[in-house]
SEFIZA-3560 file (N, C-alpha, C; in Angstrom, 3 decimals):
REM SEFIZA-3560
<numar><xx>1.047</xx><yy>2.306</yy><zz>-5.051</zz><atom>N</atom></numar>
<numar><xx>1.739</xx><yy>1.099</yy><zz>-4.699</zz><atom>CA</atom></numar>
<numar><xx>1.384</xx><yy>0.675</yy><zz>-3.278</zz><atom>C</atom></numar>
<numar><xx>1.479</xx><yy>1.365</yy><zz>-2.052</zz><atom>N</atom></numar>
<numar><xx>0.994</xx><yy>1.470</yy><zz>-1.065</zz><atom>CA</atom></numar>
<numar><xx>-0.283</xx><yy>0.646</yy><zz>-1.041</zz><atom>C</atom></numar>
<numar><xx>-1.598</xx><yy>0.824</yy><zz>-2.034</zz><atom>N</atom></numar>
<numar><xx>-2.804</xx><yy>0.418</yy><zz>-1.670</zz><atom>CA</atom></numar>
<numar><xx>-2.781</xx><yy>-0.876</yy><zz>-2.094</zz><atom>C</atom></numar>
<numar><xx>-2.159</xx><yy>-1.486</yy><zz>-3.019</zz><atom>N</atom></numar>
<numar><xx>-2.322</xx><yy>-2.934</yy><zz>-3.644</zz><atom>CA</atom></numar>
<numar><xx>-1.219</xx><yy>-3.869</yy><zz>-2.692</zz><atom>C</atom></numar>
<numar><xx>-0.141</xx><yy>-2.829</yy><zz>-1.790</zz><atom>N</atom></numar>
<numar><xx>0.455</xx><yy>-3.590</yy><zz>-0.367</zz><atom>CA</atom></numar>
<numar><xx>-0.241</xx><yy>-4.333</yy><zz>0.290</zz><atom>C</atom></numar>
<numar><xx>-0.957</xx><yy>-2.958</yy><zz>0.736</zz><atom>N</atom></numar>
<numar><xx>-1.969</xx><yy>-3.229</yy><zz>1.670</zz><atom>CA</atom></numar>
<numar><xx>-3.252</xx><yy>-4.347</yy><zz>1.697</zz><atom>C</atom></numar>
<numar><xx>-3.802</xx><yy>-4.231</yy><zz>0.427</zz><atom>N</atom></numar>
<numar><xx>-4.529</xx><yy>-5.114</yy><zz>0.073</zz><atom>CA</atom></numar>
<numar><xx>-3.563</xx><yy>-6.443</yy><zz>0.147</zz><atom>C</atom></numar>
<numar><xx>-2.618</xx><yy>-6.726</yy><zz>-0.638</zz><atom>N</atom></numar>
<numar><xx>-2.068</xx><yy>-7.866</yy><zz>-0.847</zz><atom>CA</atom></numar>
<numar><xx>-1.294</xx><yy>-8.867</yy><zz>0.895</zz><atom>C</atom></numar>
<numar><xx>-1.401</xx><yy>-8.119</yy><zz>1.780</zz><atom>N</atom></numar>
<numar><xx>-1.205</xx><yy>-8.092</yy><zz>2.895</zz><atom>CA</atom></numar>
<numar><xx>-2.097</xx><yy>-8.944</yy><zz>3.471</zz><atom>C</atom></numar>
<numar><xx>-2.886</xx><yy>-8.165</yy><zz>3.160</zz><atom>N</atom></numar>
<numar><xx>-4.690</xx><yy>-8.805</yy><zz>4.223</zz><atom>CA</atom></numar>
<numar><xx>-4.860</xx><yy>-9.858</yy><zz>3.172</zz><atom>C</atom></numar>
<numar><xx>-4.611</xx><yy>-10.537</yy><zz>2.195</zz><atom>N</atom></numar>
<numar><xx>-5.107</xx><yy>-11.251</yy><zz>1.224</zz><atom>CA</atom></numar>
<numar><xx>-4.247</xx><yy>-12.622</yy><zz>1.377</zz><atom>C</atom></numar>
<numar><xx>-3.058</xx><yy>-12.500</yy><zz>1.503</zz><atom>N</atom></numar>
<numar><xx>-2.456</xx><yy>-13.255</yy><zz>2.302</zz><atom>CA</atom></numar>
<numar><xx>-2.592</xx><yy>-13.822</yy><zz>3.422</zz><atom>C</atom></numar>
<numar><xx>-2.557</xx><yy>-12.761</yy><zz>4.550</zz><atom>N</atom></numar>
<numar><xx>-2.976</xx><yy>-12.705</yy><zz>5.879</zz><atom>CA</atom></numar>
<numar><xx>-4.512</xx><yy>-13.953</yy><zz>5.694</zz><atom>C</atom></numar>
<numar><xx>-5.081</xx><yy>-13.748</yy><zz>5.402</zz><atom>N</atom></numar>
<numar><xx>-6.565</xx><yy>-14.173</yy><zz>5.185</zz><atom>CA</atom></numar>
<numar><xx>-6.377</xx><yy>-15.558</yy><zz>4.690</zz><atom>C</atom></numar>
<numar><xx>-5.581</xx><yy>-15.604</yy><zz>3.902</zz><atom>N</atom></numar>
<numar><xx>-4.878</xx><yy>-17.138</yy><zz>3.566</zz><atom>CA</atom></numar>
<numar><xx>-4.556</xx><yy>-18.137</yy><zz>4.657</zz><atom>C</atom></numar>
<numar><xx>-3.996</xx><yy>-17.318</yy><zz>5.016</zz><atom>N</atom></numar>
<numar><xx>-3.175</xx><yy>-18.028</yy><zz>6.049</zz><atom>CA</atom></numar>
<numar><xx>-4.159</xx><yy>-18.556</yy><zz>7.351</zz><atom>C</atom></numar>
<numar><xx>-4.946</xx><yy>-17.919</yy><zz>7.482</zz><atom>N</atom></numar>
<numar><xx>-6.011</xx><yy>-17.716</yy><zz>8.346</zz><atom>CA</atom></numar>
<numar><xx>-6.672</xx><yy>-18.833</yy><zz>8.498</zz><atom>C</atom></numar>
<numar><xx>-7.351</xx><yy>-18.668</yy><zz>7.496</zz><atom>N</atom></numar>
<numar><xx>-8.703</xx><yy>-18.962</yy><zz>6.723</zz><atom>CA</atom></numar>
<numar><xx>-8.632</xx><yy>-20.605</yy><zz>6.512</zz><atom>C</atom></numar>
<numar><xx>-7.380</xx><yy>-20.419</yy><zz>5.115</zz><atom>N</atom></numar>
<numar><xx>-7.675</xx><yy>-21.210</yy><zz>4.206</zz><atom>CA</atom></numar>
<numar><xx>-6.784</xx><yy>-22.497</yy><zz>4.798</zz><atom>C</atom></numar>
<numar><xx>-5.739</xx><yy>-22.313</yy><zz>5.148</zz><atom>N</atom></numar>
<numar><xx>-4.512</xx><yy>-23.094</yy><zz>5.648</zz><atom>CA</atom></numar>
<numar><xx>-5.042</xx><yy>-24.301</yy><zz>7.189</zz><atom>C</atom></numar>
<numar><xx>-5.013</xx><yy>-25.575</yy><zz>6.706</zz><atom>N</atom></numar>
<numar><xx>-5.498</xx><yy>-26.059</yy><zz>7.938</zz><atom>CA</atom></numar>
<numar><xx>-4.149</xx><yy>-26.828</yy><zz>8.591</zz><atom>C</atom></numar>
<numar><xx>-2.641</xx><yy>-26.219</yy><zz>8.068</zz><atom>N</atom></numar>
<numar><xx>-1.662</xx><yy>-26.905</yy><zz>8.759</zz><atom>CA</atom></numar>
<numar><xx>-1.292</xx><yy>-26.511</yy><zz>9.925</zz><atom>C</atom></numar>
<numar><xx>-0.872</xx><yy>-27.571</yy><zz>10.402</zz><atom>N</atom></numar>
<numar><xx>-0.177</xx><yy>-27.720</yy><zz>11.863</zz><atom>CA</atom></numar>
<numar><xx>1.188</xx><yy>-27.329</yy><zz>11.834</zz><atom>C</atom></numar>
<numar><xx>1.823</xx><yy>-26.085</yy><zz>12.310</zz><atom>N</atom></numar>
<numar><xx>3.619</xx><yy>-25.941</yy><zz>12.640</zz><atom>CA</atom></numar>
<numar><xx>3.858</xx><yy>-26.003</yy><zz>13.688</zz><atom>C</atom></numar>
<numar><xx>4.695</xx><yy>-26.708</yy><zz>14.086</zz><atom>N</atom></numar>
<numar><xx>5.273</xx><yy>-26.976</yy><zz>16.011</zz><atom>CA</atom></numar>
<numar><xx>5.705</xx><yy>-25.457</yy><zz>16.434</zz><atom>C</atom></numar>
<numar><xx>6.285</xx><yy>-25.000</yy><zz>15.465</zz><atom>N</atom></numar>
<numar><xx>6.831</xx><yy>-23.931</yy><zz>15.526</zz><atom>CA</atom></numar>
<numar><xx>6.801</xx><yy>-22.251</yy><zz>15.715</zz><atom>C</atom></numar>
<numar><xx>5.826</xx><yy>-22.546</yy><zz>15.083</zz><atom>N</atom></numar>
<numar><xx>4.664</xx><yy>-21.050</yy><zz>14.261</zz><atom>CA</atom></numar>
<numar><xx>3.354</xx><yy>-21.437</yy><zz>14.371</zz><atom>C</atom></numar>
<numar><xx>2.245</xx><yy>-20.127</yy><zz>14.911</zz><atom>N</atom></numar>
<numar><xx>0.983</xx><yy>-20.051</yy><zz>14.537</zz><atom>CA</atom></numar>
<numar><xx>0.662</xx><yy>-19.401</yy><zz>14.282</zz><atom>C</atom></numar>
<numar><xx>0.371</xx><yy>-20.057</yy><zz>12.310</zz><atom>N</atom></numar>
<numar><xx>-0.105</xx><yy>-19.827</yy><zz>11.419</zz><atom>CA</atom></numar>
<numar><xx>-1.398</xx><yy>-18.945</yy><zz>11.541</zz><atom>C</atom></numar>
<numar><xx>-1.985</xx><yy>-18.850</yy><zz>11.848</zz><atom>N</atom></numar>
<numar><xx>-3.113</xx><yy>-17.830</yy><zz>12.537</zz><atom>CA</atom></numar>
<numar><xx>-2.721</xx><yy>-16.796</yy><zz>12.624</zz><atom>C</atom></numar>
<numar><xx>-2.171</xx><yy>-17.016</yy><zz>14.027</zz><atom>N</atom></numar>
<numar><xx>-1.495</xx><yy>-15.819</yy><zz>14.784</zz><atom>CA</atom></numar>
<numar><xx>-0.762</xx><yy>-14.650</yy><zz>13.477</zz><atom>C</atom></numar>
<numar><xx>0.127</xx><yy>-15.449</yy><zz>12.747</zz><atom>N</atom></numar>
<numar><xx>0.643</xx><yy>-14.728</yy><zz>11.418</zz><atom>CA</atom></numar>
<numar><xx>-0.337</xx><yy>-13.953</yy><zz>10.581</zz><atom>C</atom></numar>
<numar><xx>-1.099</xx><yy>-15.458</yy><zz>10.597</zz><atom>N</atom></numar>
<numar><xx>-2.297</xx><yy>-14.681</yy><zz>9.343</zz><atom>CA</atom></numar>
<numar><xx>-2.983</xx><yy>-13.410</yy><zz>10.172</zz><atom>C</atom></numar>
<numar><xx>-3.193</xx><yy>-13.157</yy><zz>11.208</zz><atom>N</atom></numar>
<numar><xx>-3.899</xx><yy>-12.216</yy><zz>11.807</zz><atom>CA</atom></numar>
<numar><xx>-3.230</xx><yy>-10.749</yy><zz>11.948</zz><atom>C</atom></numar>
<numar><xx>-1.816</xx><yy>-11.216</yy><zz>11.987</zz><atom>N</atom></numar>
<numar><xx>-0.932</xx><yy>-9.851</yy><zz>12.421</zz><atom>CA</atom></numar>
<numar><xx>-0.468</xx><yy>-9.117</yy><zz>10.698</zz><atom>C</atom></numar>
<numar><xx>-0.631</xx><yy>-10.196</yy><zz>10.011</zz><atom>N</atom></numar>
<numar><xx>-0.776</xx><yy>-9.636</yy><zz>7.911</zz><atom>CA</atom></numar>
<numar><xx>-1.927</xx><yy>-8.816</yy><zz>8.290</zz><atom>C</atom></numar>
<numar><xx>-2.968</xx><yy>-9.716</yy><zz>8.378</zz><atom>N</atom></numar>
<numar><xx>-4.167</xx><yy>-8.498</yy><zz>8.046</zz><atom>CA</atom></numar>
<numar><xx>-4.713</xx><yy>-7.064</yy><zz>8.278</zz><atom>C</atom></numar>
<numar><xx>-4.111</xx><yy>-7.371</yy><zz>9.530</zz><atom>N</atom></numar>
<numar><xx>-3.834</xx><yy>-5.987</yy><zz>10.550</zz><atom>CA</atom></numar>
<numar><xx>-2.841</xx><yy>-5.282</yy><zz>10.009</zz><atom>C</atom></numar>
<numar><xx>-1.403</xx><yy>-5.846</yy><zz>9.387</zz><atom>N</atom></numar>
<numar><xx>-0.599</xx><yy>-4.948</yy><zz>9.104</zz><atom>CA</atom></numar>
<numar><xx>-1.297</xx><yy>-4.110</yy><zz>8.005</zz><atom>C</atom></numar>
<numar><xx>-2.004</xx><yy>-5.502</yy><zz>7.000</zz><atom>N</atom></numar>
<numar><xx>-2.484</xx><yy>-4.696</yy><zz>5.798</zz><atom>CA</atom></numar>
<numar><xx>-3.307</xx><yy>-3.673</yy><zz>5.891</zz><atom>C</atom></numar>
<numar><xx>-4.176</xx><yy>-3.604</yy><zz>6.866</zz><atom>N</atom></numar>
<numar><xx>-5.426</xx><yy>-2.740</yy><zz>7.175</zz><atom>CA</atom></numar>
<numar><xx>-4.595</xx><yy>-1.017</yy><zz>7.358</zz><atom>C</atom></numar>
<numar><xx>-3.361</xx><yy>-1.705</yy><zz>8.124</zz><atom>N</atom></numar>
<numar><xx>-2.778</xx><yy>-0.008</yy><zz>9.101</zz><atom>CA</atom></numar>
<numar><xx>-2.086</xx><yy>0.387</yy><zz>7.265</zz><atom>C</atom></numar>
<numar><xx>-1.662</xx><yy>-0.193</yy><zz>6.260</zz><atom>N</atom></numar>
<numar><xx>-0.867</xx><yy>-0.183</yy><zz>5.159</zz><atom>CA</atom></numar>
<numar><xx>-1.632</xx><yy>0.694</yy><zz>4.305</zz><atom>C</atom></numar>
<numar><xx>-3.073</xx><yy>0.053</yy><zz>4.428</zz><atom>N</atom></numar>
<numar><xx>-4.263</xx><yy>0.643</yy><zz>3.259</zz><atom>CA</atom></numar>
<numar><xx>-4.420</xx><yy>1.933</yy><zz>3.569</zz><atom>C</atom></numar>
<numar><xx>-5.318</xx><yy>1.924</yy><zz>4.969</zz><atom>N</atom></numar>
<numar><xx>-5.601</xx><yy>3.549</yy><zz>5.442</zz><atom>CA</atom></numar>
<numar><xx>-4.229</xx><yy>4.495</yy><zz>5.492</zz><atom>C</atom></numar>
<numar><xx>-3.454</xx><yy>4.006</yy><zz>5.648</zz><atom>N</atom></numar>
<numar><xx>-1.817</xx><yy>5.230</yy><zz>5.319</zz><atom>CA</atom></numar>
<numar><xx>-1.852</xx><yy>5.810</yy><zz>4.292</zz><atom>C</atom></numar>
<numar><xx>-1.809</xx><yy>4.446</yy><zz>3.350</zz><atom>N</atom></numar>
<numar><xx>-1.727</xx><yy>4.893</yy><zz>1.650</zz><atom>CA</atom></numar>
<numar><xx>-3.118</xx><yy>5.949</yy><zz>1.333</zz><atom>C</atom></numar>
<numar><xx>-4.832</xx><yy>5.579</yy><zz>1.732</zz><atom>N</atom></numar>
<numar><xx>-5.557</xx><yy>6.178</yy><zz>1.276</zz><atom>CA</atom></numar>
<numar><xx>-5.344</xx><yy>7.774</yy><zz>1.715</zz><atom>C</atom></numar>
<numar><xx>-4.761</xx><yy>7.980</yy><zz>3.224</zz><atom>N</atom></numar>
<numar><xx>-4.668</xx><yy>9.032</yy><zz>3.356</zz><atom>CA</atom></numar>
<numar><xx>-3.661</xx><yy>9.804</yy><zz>3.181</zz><atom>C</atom></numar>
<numar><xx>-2.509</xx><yy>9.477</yy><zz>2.832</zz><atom>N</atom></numar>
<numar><xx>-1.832</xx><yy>10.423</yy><zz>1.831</zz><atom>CA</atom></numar>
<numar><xx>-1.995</xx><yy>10.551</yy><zz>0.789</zz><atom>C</atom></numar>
<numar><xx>-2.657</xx><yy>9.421</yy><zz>-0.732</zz><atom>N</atom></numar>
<numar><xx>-3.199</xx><yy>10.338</yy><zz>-2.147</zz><atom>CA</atom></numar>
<numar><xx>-4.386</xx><yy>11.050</yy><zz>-1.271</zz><atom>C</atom></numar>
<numar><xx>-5.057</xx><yy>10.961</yy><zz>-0.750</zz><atom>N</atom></numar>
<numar><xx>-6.373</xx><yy>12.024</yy><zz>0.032</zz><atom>CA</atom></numar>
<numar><xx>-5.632</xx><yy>13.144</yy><zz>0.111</zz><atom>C</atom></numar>
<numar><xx>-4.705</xx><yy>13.589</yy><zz>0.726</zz><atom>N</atom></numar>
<numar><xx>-3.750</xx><yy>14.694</yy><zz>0.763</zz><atom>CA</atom></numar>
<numar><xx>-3.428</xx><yy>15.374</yy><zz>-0.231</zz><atom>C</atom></numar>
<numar><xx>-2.737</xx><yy>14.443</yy><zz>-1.439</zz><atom>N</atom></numar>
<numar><xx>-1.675</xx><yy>15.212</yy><zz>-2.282</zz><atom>CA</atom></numar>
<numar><xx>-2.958</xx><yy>16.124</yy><zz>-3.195</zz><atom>C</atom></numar>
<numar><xx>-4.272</xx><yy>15.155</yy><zz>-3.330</zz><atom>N</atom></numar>
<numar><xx>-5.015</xx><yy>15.855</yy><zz>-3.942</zz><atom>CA</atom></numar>
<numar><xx>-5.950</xx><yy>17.065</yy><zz>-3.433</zz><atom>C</atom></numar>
<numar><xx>-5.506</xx><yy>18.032</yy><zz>-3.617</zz><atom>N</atom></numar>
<numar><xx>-6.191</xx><yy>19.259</yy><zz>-2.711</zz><atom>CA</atom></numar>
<numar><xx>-6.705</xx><yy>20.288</yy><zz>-3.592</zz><atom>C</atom></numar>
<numar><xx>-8.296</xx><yy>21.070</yy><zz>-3.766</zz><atom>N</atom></numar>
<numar><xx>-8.104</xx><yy>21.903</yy><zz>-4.819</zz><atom>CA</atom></numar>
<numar><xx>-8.544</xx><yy>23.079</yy><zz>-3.847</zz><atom>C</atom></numar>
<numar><xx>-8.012</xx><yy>24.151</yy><zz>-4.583</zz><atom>N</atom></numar>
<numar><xx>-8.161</xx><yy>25.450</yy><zz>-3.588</zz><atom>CA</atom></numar>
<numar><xx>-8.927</xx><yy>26.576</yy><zz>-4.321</zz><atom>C</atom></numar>
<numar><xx>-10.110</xx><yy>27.066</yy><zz>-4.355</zz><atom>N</atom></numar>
<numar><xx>-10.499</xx><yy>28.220</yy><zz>-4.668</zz><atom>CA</atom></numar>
<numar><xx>-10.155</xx><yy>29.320</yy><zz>-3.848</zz><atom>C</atom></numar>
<numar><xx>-10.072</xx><yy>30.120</yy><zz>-4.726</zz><atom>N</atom></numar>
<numar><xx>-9.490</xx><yy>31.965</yy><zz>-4.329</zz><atom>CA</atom></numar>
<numar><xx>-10.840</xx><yy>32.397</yy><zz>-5.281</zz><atom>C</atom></numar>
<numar><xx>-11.379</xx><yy>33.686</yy><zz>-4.356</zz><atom>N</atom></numar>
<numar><xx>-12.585</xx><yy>34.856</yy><zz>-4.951</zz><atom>CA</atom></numar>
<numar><xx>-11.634</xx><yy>36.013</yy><zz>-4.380</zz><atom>C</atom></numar>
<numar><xx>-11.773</xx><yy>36.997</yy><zz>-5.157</zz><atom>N</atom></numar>
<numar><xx>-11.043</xx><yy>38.007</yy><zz>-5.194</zz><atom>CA</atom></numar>
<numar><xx>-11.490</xx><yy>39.048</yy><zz>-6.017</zz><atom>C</atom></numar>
<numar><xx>-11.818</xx><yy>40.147</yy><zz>-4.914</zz><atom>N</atom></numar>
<numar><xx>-12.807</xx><yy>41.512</yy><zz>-5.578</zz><atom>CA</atom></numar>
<numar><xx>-11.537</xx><yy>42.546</yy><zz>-5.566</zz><atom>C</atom></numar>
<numar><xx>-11.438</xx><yy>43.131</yy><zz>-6.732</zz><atom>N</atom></numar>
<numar><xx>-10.080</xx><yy>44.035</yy><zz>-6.719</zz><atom>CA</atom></numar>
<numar><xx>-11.157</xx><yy>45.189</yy><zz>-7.257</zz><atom>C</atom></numar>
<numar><xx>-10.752</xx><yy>46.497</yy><zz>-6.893</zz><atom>N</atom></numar>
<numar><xx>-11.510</xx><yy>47.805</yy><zz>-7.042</zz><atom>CA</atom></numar>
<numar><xx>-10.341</xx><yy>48.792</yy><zz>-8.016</zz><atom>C</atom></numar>
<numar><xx>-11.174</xx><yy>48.952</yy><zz>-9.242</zz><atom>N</atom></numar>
<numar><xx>-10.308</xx><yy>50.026</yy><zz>-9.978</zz><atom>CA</atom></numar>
<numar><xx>-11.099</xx><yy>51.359</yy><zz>-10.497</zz><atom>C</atom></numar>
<numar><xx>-10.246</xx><yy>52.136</yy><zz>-10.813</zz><atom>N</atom></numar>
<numar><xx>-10.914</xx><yy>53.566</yy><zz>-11.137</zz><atom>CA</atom></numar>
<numar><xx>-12.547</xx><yy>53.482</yy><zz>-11.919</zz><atom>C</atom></numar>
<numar><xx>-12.721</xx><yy>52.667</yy><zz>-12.710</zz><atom>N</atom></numar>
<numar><xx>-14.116</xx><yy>52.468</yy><zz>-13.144</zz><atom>CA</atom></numar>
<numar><xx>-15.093</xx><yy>51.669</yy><zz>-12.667</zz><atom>C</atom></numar>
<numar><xx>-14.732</xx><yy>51.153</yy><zz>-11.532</zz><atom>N</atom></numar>
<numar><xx>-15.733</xx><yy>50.561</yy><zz>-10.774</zz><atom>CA</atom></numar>
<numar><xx>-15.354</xx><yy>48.811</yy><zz>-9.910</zz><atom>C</atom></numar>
<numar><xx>-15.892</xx><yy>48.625</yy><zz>-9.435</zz><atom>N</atom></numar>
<numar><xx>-15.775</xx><yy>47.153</yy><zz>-8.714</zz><atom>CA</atom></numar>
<numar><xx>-15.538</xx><yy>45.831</yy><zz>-9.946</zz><atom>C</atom></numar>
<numar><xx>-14.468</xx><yy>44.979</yy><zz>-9.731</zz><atom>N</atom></numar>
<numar><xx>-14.551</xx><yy>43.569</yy><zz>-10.409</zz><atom>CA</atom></numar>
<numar><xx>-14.073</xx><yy>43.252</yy><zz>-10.237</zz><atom>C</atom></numar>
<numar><xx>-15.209</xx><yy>41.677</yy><zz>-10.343</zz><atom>N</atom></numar>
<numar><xx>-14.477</xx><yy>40.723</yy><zz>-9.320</zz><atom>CA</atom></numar>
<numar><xx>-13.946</xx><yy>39.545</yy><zz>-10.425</zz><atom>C</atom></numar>
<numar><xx>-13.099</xx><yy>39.268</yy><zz>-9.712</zz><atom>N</atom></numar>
<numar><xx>-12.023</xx><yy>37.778</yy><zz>-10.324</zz><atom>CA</atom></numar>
<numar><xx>-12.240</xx><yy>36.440</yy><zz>-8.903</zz><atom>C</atom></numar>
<numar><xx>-12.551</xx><yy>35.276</yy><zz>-10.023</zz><atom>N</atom></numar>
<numar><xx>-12.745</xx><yy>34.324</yy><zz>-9.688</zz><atom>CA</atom></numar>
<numar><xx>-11.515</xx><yy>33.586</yy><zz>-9.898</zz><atom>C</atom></numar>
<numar><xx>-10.352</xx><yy>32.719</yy><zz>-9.144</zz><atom>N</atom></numar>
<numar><xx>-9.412</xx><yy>32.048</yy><zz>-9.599</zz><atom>CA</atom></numar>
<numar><xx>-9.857</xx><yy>30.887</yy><zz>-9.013</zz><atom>C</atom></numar>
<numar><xx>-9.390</xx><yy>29.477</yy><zz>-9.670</zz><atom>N</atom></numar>
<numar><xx>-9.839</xx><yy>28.260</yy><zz>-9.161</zz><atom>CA</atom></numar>
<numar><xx>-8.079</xx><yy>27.917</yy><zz>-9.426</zz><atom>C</atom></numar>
<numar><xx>-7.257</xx><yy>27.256</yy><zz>-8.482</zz><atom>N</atom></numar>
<numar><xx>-6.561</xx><yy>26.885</yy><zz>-8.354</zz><atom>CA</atom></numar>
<numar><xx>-6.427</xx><yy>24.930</yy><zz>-7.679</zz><atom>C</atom></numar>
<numar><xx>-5.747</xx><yy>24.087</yy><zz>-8.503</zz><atom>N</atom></numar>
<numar><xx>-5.830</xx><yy>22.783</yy><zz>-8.306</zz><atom>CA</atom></numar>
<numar><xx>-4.106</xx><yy>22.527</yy><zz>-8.025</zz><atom>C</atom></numar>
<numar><xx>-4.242</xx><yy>21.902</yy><zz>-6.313</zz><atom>N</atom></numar>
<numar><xx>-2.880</xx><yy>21.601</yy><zz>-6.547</zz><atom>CA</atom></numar>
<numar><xx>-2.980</xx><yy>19.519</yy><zz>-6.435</zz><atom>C</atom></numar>
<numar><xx>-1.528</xx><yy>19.487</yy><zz>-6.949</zz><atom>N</atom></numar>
<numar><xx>-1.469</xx><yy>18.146</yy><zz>-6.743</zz><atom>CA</atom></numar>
<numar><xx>-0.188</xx><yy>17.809</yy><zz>-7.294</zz><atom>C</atom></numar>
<numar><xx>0.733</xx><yy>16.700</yy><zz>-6.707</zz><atom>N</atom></numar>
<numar><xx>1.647</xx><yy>16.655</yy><zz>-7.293</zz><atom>CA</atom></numar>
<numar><xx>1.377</xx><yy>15.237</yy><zz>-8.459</zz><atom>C</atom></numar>
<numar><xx>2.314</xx><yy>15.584</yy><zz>-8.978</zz><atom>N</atom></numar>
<numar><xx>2.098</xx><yy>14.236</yy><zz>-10.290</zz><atom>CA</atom></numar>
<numar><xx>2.990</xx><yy>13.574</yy><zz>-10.456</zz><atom>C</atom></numar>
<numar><xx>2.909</xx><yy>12.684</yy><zz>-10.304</zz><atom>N</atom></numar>
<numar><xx>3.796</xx><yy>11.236</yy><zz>-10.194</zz><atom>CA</atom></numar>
<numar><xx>4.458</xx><yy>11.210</yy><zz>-11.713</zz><atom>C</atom></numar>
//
């Protein structure tokens, strides 16, 4: 949800920017559109780097020694939480 914010932020922002050639006594429209895009930008990279996070996979190698000789165990462990 985070990433389509973010996007939808700057997409706006960019609207406003860009596309919009009105005059407000009040507000500049620019100025707005510029501080969306930026918000959207800081919105996107947040979001990318926490799913970057949740998805983490962890290998474990692990040589255990028993009375008949050396063997080894390979575990591949994947964490992640699931929505």
């Amino acid at each position: 949800m985070g990433i389509g914010t973010g996007i939808f932020l700057f997409v706006v922002g960019a609207i406003l920017t860009f596309a919009l050639n009105i005059q407000v006594t009040w507000i500049n429209l620019d100025l707005v559109g510029y501080l969306l895009m930026g918000a959207g930008v800081v919105v996107f990279l947040i979001s990318i780097i926490l799913v970057a996070r949740k998805r983490q996979t962890v290998s474990t190698t692990r040589t255990a020694v028993d009375p008949t000789g050396t063997e080894k165990v390979t575990e591949k462990e994947t964490r992640g939480d699931v929505l």
